[in-house]
N, CA, C, O and CB atoms as a CASP TS submission, in Angstrom:
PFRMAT TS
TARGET T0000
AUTHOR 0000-0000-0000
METHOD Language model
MODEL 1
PARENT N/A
ATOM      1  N   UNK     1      44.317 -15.766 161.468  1.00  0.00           N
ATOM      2  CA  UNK     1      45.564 -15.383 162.090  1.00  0.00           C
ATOM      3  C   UNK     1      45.911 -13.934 161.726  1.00  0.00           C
ATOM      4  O   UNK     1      45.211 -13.254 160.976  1.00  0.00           O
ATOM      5  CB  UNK     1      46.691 -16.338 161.665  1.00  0.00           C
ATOM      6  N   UNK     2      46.832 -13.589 162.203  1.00  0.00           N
ATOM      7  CA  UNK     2      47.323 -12.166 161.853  1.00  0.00           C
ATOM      8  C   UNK     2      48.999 -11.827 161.226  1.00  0.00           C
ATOM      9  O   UNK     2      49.917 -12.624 161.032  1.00  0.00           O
ATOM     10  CB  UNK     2      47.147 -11.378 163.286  1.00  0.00           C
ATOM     11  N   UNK     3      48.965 -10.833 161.088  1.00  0.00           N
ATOM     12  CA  UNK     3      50.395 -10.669 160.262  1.00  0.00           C
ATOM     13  C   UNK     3      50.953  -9.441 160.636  1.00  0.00           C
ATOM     14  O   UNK     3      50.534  -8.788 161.591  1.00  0.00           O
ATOM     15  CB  UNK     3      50.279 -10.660 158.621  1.00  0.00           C
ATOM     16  N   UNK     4      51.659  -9.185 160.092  1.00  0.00           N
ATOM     17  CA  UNK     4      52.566  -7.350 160.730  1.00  0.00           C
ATOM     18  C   UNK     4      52.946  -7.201 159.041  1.00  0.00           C
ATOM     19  O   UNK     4      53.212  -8.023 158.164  1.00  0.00           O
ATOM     20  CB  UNK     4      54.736  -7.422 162.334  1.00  0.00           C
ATOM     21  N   UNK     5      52.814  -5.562 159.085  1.00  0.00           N
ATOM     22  CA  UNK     5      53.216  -4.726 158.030  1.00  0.00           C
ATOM     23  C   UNK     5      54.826  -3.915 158.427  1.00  0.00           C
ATOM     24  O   UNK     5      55.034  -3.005 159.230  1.00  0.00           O
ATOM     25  CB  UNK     5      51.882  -3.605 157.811  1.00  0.00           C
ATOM     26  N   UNK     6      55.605  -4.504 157.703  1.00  0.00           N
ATOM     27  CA  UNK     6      56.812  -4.490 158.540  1.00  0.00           C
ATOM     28  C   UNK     6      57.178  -3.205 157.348  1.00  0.00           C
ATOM     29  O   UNK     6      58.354  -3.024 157.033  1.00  0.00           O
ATOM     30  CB  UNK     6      57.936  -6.194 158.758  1.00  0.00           C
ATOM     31  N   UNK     7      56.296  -2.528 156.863  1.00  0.00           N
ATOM     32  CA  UNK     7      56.799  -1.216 156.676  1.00  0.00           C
ATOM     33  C   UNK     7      56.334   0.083 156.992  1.00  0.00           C
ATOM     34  O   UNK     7      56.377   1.164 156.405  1.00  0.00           O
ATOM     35  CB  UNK     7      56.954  -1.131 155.662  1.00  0.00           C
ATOM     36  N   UNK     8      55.661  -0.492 158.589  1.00  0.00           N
ATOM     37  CA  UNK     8      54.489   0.525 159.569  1.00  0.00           C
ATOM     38  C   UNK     8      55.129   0.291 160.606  1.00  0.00           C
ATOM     39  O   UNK     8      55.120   1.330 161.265  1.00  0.00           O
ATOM     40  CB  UNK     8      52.728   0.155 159.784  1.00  0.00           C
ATOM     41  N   UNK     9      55.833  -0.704 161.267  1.00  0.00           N
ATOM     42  CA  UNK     9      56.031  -1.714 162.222  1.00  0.00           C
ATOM     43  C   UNK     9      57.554  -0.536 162.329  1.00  0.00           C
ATOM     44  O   UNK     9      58.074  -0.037 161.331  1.00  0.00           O
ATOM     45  CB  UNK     9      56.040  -3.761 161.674  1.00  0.00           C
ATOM     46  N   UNK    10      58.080  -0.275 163.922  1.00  0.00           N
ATOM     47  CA  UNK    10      58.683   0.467 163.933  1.00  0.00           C
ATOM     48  C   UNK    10      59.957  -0.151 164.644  1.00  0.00           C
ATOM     49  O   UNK    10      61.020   0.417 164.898  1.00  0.00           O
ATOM     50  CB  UNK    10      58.025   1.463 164.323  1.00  0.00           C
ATOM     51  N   UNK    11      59.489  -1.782 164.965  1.00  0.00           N
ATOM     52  CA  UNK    11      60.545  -2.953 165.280  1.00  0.00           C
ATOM     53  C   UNK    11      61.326  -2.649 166.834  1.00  0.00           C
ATOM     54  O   UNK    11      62.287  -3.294 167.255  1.00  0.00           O
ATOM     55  CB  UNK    11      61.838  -2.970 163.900  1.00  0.00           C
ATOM     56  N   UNK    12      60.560  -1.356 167.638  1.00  0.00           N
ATOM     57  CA  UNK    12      60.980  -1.129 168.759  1.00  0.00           C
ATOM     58  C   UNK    12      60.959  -2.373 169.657  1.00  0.00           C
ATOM     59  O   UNK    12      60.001  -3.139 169.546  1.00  0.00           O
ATOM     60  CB  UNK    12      60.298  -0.095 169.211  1.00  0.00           C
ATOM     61  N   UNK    13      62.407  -2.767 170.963  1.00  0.00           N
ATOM     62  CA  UNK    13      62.546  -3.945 171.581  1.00  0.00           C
ATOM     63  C   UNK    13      60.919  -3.915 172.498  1.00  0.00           C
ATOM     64  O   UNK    13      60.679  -5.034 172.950  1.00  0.00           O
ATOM     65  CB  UNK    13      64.145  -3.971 172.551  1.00  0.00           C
ATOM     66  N   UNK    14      60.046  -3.086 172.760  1.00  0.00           N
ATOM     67  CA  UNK    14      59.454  -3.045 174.035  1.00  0.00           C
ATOM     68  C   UNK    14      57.720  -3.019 173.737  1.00  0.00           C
ATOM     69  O   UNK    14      56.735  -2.573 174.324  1.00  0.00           O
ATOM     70  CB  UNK    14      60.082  -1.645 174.888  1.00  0.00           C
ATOM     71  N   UNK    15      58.025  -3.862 172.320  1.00  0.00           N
ATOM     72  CA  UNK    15      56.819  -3.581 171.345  1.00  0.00           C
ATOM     73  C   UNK    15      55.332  -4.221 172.678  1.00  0.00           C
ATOM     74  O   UNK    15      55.119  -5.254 173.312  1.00  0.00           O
ATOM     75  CB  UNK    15      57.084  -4.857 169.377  1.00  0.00           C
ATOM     76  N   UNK    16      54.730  -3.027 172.534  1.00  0.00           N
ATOM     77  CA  UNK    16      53.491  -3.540 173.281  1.00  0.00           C
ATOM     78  C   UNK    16      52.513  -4.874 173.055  1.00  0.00           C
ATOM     79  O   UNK    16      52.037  -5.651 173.882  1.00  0.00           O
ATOM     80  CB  UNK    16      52.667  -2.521 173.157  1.00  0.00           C
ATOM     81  N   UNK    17      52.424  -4.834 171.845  1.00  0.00           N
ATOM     82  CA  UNK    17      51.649  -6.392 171.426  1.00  0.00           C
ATOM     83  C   UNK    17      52.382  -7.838 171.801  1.00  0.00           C
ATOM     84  O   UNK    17      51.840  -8.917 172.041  1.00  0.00           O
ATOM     85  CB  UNK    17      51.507  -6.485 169.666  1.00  0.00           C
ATOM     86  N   UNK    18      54.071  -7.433 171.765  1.00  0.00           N
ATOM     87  CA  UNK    18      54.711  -8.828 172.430  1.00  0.00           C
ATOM     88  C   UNK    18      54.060  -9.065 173.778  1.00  0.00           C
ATOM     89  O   UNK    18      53.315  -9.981 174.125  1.00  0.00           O
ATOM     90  CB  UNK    18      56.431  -8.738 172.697  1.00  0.00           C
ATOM     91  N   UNK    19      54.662  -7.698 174.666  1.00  0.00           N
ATOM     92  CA  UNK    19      54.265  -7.646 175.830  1.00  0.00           C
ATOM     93  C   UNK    19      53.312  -8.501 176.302  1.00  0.00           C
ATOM     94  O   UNK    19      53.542  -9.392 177.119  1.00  0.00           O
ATOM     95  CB  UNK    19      53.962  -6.618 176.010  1.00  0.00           C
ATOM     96  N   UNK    20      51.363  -8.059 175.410  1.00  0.00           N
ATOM     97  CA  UNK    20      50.636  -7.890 176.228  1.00  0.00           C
ATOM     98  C   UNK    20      49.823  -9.311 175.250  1.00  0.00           C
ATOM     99  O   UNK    20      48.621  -9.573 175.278  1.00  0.00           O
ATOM    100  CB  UNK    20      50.081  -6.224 176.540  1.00  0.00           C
ATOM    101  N   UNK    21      51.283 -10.319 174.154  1.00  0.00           N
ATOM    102  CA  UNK    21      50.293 -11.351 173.568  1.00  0.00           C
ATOM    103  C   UNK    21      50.093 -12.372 175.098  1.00  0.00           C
ATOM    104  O   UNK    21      50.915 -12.460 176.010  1.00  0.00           O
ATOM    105  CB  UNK    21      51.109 -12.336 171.940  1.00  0.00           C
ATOM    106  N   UNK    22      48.886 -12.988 175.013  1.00  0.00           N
ATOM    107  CA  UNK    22      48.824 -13.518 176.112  1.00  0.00           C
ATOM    108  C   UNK    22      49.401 -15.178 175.772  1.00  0.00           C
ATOM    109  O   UNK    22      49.339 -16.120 176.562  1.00  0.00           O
ATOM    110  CB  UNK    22      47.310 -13.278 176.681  1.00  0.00           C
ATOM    111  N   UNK    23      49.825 -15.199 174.712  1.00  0.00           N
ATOM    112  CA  UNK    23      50.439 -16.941 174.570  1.00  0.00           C
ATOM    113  C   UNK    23      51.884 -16.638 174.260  1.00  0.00           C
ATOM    114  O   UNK    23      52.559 -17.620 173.953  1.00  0.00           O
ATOM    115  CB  UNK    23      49.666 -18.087 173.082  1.00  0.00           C
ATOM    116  N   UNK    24      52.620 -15.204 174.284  1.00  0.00           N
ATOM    117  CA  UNK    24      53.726 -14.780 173.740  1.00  0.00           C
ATOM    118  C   UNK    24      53.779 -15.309 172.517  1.00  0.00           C
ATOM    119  O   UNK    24      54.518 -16.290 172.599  1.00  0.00           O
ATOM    120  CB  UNK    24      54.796 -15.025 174.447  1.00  0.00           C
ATOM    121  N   UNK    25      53.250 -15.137 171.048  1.00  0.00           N
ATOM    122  CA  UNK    25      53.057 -15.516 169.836  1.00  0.00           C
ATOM    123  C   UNK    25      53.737 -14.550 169.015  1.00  0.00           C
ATOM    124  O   UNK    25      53.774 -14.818 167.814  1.00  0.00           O
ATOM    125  CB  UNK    25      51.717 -15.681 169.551  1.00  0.00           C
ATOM    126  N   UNK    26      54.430 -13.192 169.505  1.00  0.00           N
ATOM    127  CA  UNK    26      54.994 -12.259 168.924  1.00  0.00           C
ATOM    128  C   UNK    26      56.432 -12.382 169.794  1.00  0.00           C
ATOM    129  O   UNK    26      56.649 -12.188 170.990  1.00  0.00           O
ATOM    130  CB  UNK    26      54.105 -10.889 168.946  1.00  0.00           C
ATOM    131  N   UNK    27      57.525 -12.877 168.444  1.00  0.00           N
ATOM    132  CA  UNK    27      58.966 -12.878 168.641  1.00  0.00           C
ATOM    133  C   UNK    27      59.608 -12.280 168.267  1.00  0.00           C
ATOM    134  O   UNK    27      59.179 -11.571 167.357  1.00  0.00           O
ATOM    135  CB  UNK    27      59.506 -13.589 168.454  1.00  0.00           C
ATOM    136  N   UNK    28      61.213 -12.096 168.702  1.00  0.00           N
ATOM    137  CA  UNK    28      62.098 -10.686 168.286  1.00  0.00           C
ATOM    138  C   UNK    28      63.067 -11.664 167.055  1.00  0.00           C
ATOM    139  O   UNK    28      63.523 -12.773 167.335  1.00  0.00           O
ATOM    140  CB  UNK    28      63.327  -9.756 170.017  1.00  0.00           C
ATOM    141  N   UNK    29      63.180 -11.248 166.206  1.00  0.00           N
ATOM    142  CA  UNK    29      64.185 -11.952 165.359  1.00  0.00           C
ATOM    143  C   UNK    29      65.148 -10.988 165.008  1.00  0.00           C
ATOM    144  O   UNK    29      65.043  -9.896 164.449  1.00  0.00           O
ATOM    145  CB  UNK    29      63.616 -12.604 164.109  1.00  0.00           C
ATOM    146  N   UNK    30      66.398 -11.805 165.584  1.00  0.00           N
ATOM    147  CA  UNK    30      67.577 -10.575 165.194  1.00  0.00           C
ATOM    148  C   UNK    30      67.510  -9.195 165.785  1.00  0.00           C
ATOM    149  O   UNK    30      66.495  -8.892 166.413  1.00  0.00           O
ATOM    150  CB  UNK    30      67.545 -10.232 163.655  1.00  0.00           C
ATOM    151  N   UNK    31      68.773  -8.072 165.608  1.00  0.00           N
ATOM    152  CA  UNK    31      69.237  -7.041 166.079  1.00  0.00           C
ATOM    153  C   UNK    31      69.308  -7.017 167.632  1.00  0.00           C
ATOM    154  O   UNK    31      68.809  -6.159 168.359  1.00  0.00           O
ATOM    155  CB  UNK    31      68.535  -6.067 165.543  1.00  0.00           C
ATOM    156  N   UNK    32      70.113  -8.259 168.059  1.00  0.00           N
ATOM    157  CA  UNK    32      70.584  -8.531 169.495  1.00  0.00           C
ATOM    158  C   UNK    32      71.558  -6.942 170.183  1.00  0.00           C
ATOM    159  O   UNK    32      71.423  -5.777 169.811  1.00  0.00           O
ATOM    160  CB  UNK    32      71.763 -10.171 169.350  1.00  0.00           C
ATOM    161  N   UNK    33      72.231  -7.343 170.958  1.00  0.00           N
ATOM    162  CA  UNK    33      72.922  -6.390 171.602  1.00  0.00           C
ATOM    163  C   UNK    33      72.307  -5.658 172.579  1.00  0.00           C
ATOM    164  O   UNK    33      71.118  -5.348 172.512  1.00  0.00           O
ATOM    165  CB  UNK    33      73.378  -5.619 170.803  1.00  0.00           C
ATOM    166  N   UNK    34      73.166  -5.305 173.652  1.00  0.00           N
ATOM    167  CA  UNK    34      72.826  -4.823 174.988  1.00  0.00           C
ATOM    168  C   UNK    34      72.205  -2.694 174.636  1.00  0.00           C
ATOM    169  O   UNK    34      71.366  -1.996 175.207  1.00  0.00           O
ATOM    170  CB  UNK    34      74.726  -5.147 176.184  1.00  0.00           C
ATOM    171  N   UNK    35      72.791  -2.522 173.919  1.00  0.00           N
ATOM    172  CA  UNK    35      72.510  -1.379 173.874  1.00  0.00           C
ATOM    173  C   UNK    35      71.702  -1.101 172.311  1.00  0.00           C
ATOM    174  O   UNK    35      71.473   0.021 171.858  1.00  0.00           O
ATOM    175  CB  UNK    35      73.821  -0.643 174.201  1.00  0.00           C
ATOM    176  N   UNK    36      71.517  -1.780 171.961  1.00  0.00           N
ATOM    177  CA  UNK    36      70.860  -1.964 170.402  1.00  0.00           C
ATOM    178  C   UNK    36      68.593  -1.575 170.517  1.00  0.00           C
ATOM    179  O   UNK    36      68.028  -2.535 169.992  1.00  0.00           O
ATOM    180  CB  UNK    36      71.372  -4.382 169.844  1.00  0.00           C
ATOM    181  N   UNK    37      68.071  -1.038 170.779  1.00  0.00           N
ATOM    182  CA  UNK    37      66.866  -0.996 171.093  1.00  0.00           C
ATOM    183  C   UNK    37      65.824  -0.913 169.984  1.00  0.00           C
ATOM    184  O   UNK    37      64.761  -0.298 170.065  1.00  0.00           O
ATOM    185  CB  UNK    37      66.787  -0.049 171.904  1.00  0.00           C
ATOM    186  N   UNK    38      66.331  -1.716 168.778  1.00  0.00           N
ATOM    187  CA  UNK    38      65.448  -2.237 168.011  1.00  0.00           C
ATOM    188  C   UNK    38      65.629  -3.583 167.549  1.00  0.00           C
ATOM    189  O   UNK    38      66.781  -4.015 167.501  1.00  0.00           O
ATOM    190  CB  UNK    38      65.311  -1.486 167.077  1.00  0.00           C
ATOM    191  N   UNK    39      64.395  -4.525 167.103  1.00  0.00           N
ATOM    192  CA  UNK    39      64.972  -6.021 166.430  1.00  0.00           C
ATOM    193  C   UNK    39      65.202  -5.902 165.214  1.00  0.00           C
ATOM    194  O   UNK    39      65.131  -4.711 164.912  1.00  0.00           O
ATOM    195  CB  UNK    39      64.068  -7.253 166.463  1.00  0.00           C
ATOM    196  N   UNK    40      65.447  -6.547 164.351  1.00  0.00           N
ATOM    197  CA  UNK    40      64.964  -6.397 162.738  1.00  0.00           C
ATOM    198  C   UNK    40      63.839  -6.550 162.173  1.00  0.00           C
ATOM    199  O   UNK    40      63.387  -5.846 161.270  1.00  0.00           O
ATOM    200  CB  UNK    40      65.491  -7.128 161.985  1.00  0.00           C
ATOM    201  N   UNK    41      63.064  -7.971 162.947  1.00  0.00           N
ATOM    202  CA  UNK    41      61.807  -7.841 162.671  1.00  0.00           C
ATOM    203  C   UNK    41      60.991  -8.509 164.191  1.00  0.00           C
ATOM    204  O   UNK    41      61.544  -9.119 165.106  1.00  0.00           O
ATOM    205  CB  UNK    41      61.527  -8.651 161.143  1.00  0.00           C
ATOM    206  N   UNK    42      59.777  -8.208 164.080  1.00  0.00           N
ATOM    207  CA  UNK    42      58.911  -9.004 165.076  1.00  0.00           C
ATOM    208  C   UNK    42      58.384 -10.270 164.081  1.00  0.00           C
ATOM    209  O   UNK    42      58.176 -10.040 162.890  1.00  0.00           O
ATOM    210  CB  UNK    42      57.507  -7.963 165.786  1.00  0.00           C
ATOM    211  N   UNK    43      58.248 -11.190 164.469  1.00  0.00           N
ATOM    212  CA  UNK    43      57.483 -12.680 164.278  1.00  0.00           C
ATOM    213  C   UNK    43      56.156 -13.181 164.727  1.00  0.00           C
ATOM    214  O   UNK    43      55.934 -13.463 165.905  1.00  0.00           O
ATOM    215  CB  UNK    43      58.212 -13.604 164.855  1.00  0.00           C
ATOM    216  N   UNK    44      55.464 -13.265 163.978  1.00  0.00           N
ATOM    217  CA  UNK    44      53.836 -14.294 164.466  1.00  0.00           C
ATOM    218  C   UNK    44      54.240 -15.586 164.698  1.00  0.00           C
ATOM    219  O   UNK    44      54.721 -16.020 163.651  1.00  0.00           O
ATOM    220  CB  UNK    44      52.464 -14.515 163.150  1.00  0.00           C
ATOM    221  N   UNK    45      54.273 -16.411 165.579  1.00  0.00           N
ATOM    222  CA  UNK    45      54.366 -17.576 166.089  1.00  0.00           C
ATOM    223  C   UNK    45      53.486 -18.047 164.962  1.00  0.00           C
ATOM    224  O   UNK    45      54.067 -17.450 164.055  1.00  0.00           O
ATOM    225  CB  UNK    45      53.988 -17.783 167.611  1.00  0.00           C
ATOM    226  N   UNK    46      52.521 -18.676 164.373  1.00  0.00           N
ATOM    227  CA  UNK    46      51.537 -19.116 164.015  1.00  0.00           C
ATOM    228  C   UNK    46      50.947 -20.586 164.631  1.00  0.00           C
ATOM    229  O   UNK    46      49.808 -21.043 164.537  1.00  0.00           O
ATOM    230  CB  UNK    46      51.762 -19.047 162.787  1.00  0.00           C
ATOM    231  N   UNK    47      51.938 -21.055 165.180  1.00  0.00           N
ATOM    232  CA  UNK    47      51.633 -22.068 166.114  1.00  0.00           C
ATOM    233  C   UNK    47      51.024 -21.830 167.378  1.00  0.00           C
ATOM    234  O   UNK    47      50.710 -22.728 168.158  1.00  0.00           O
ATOM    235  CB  UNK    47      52.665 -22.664 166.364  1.00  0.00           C
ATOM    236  N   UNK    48      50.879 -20.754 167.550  1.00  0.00           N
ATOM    237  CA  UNK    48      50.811 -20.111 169.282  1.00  0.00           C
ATOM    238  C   UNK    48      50.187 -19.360 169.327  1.00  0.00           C
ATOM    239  O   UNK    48      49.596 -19.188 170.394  1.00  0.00           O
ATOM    240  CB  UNK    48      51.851 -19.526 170.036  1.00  0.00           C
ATOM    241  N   UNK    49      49.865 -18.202 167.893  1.00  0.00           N
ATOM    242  CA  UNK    49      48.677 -17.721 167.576  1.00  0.00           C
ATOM    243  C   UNK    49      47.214 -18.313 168.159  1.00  0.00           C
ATOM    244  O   UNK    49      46.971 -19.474 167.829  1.00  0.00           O
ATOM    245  CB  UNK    49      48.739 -17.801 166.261  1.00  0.00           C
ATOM    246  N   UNK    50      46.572 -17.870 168.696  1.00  0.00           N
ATOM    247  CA  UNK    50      45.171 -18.019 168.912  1.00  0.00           C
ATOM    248  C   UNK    50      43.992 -16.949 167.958  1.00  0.00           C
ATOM    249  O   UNK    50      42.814 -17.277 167.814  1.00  0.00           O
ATOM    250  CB  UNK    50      45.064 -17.754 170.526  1.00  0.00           C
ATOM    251  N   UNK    51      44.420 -16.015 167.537  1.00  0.00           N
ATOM    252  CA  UNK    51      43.734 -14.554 166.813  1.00  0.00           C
ATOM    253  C   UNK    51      43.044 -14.252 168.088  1.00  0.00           C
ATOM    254  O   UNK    51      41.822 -14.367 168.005  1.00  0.00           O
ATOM    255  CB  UNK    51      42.504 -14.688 165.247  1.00  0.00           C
ATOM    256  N   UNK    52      43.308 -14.046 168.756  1.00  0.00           N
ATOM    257  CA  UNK    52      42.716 -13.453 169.795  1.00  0.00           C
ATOM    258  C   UNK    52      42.538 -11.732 169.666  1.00  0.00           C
ATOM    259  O   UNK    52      41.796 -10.971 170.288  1.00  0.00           O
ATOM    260  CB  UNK    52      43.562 -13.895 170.987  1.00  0.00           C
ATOM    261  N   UNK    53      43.341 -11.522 168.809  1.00  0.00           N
ATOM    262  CA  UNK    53      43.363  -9.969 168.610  1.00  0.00           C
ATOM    263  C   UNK    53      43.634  -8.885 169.145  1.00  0.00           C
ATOM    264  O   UNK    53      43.334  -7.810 168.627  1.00  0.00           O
ATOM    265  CB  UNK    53      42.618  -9.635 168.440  1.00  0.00           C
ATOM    266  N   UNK    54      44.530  -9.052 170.788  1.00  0.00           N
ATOM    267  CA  UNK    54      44.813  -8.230 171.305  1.00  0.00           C
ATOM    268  C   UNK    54      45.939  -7.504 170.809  1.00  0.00           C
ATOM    269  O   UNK    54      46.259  -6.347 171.083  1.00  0.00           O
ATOM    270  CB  UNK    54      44.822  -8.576 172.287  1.00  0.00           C
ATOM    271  N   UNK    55      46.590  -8.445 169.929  1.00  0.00           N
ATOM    272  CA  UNK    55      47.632  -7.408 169.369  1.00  0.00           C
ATOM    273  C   UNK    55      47.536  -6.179 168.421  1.00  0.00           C
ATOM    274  O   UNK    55      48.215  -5.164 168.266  1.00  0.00           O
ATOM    275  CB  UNK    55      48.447  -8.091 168.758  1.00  0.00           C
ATOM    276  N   UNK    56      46.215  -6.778 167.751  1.00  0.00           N
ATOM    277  CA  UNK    56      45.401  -5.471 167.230  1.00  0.00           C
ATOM    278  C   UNK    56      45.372  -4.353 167.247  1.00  0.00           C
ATOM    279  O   UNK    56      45.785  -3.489 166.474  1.00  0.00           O
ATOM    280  CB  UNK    56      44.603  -5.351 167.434  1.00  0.00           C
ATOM    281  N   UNK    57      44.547  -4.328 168.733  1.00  0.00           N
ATOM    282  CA  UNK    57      44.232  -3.589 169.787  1.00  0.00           C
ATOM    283  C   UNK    57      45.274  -2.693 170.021  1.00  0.00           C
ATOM    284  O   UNK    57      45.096  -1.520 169.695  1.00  0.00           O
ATOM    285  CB  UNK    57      43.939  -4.337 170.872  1.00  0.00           C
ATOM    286  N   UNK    58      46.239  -3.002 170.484  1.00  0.00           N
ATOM    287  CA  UNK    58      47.201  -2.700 171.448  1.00  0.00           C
ATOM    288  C   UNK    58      48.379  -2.066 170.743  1.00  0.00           C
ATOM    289  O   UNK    58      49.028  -1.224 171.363  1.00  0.00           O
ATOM    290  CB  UNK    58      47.591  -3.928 172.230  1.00  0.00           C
ATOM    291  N   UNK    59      48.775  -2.444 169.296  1.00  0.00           N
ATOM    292  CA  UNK    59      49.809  -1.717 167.955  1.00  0.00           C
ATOM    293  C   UNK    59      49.777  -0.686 168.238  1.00  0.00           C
ATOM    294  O   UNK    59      48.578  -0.421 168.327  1.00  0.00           O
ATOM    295  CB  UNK    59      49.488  -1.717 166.404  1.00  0.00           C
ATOM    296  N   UNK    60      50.514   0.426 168.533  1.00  0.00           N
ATOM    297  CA  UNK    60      50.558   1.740 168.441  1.00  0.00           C
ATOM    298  C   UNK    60      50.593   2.404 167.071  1.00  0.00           C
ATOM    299  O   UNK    60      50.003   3.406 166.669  1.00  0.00           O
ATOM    300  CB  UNK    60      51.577   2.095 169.139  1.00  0.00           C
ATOM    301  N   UNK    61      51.639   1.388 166.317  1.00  0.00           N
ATOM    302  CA  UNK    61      51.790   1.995 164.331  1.00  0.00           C
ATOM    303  C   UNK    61      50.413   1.177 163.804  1.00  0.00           C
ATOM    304  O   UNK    61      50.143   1.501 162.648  1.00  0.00           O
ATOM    305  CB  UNK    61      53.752   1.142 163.073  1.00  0.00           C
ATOM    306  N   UNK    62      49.802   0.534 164.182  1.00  0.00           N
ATOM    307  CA  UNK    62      48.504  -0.354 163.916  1.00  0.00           C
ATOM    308  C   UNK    62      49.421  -1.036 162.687  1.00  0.00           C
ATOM    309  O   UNK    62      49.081  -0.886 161.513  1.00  0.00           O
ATOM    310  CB  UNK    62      46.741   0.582 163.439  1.00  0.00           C
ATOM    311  N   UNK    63      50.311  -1.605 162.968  1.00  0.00           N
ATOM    312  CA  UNK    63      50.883  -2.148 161.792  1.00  0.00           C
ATOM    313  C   UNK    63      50.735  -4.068 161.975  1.00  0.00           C
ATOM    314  O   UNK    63      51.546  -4.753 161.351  1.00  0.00           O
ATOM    315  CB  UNK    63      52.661  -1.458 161.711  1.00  0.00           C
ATOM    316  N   UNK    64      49.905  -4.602 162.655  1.00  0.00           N
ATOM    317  CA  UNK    64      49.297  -5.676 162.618  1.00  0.00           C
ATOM    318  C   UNK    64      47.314  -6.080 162.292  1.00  0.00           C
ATOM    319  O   UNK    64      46.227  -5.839 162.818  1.00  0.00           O
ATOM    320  CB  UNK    64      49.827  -5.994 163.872  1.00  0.00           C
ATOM    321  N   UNK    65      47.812  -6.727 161.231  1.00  0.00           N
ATOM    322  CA  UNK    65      46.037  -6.816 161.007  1.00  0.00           C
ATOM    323  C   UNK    65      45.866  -8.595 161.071  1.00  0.00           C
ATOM    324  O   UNK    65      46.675  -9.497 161.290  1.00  0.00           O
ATOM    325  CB  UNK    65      45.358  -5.993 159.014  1.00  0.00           C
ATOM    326  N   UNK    66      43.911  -8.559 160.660  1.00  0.00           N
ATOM    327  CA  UNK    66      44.106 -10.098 160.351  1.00  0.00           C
ATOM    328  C   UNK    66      44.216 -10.484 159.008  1.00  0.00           C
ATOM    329  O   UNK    66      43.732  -9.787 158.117  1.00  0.00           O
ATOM    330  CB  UNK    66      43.023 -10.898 160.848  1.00  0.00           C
ATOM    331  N   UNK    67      44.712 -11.361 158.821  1.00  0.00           N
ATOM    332  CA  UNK    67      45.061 -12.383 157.547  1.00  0.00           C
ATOM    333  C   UNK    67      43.995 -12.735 157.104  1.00  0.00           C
ATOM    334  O   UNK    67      43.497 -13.677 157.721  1.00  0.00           O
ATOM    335  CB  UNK    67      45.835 -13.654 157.769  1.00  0.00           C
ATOM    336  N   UNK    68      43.316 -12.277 156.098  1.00  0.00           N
ATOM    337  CA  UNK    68      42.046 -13.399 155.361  1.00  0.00           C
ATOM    338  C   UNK    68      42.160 -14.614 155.326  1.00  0.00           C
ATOM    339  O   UNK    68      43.292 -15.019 155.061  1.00  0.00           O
ATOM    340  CB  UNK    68      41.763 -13.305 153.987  1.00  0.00           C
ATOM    341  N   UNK    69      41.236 -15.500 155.534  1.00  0.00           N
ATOM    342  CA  UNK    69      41.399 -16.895 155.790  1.00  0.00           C
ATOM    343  C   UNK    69      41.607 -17.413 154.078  1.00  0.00           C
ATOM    344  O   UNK    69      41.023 -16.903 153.122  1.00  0.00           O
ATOM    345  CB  UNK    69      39.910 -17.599 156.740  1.00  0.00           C
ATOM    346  N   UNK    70      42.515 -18.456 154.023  1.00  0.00           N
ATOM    347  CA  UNK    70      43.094 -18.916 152.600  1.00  0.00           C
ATOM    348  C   UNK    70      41.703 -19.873 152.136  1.00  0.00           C
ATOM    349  O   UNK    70      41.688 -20.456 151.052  1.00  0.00           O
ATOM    350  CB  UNK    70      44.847 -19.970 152.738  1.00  0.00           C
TER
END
């Protein structure tokens, strides 16, 4: 699975890896509001996760990697 480095991670609403997860496995938690254009954090589903890795790919801060398997 994968994870986010949420001190690379720049928490913008229009984050490309949500966009372009293809199971939507990347969620906005918190910093609602109409004019507000960041969340507090993004979320890995881990249920919905596949590691497919496009979010990888696609990070602009490359602030998502994979998780070593436990």
């Amino acid at each position: 699975m994968v994870t986010i480095d949420y001190s690379i991670c720049d928490r913008m609403k229009g984050c490309p890896p949500a966009r372009r997860c293809p199971v939507q496995a990347i969620i906005p938690v918190g910093g609602g509001g109409f004019f507000n254009r960041k969340v507090d954090r993004w979320e890995i589903d881990e249920s919905k996760c596949t590691g497919c890795g496009i979010c990888i790919r696609v990070c602009p801060q490359n602030a998502i990697s994979k998780k070593p398997k436990k």
